[in-house]
C-alpha positions in Angstrom: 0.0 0.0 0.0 2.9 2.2 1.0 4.5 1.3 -2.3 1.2 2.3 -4.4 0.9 5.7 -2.5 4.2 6.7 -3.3 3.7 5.7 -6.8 0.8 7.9 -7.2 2.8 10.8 -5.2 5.5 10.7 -7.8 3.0 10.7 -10.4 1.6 13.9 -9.2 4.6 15.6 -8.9 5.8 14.7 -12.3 2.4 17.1 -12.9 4.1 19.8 -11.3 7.8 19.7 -11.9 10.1 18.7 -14.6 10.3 17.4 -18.2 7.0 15.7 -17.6 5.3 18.6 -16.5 6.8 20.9 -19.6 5.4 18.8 -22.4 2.2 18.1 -20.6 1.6 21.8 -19.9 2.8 22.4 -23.9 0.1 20.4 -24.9 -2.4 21.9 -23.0 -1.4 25.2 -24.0 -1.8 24.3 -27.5 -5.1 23.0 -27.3 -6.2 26.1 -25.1 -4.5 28.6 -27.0 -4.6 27.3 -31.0 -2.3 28.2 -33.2 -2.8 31.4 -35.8 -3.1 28.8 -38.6 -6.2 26.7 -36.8 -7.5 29.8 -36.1 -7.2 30.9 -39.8 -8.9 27.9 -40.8 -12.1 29.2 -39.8 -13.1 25.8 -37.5 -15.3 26.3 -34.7 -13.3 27.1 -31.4 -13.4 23.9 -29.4 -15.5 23.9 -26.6 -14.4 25.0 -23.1 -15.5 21.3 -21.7 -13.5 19.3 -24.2 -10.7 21.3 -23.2 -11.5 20.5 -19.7 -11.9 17.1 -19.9 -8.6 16.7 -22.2 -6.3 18.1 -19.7 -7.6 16.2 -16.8 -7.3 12.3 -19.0 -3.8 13.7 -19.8 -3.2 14.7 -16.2 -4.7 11.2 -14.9 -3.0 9.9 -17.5 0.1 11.3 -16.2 0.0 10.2 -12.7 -0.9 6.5 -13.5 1.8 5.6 -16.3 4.2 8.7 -15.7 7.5 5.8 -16.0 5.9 4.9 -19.9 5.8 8.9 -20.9 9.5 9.0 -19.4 10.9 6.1 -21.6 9.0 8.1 -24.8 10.5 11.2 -23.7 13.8 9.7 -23.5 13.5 8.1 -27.3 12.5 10.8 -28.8 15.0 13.1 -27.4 17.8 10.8 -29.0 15.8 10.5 -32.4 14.6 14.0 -32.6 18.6 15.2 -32.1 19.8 12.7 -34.7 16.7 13.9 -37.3 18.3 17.9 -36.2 21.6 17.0 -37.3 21.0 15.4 -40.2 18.6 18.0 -41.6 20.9 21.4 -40.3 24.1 19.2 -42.3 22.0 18.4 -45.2 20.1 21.5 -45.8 22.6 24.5 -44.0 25.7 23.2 -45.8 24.5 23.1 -49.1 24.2 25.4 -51.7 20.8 24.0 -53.1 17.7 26.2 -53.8 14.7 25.4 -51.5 11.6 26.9 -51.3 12.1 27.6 -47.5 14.9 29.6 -48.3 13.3 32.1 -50.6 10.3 34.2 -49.9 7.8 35.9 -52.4 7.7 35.4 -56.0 10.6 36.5 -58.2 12.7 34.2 -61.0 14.6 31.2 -61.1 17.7 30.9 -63.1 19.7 27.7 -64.0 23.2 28.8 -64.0 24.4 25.6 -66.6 21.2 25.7 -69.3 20.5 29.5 -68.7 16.6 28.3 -67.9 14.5 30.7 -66.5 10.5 31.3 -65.0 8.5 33.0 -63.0 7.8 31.4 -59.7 6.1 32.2 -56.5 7.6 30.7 -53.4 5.3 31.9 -50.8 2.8 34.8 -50.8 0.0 36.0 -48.3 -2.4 38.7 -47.4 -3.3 39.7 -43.7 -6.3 39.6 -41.3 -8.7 36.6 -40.9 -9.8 35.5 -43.8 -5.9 35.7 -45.3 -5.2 35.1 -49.1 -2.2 32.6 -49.4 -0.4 31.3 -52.1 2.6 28.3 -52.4 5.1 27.2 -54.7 5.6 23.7 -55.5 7.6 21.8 -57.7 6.8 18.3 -59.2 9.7 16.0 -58.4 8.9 14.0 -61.4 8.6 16.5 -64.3 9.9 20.0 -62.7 7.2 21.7 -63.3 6.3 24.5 -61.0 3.0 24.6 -59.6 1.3 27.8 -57.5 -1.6 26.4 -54.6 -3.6 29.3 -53.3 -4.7 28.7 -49.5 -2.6 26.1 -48.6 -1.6 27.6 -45.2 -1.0 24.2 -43.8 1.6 23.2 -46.4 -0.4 19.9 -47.9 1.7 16.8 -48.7 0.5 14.4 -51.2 -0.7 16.7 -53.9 0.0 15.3 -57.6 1.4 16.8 -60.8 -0.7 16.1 -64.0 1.8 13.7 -64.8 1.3 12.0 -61.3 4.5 13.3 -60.0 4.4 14.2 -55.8 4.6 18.5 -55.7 7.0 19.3 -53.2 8.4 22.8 -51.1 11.1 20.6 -48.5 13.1 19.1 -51.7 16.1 21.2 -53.9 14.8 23.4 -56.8 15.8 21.5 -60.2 15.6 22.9 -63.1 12.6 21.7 -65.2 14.8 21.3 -68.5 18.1 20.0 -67.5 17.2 18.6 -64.0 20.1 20.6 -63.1 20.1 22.1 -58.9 22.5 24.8 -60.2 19.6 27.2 -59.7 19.3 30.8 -58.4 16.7 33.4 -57.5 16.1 36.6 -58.1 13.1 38.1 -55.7 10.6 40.7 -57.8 8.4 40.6 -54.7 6.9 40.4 -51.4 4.2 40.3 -49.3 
């Protein structure tokens, strides 16, 4: 009995204090407080009861298998780390064009062909009912592809030739398929 009580104890002060208690508290916070994009997205707010009842399962939740969230912690810390290196070596030491790395709309140059377009890479009005528009390329045929209101950055949208669009991979250029691209920005909202 002694054993269970202290148990619980622990569990309750994992609430309270430490890495536990950050994440947990994260979470809530992001269901209490949504993000500018949900909020954008013109869904209806969630009510004050399921936000209620979610943060008390999470906090029972908590106090009962507290050792299980640890271990999950403790994994993802070492795989999220090894994902951050890999992806700040790939992508910070390169000198590949990526749609994350320009801003606006403006003209791509291939530096070996002498290609170039008009692309947008990202574009966007203000208040809530914002205007957005994306740049995407099609990893199969190059071809660039605008997508207005796609605030939430969709994945799994197709080409007409049913190649995958993508904004994470390097810029290629559609005639060569060389990354020896630049870009010049016209402008930006």
């Amino acid at each position: 009995m002694t054993s269970l009580i202290l148990y619980l104890f622990i569990g309750v002060l994992n609430n309270i204090i430490g890495p536990l208690s950050k994440k947990i508290n994260t979470e809530i916070k992001s269901v209490k407080k949504p993000s500018l994009a949900y909020l954008l997205s013109e869904k209806p707010p969630i009510p004050f009861w399921r936000k209620f009842l979610f943060e008390l399962t999470l906090r029972i939740l908590t106090v009962l298998f507290y050792p299980i969230f640890y271990v999950i912690i403790i994994i993802d810390s070492f795989g999220s780390k090894k994902k951050k290196v890999e992806v700040l070596h790939r992508n910070l030491n390169d000198n590949l064009l990526y749609f994350w790395r320009m801003s606006g709309a403006g003209k791509i140059n291939c530096s070996d062909c002498n290609y170039n377009q008009k692309i947008i890479s990202f574009l966007h009005g203000f208040g809530p009912n914002s205007w957005n528009n994306s740049g995407y390329q099609c990893q199969e045929c190059g071809k660039f592809h605008e997508i207005e209101y796609d605030m939430f950055n969709s994945k799994g949208k197709l080409c007409e030739c049913g190649g995958i669009l993508s904004r994470e991979k390097p810029v290629f250029c559609p005639s060569c398929k060389s990354q020896n691209m630049k870009y010049s920005l016209s402008y930006i909202t």
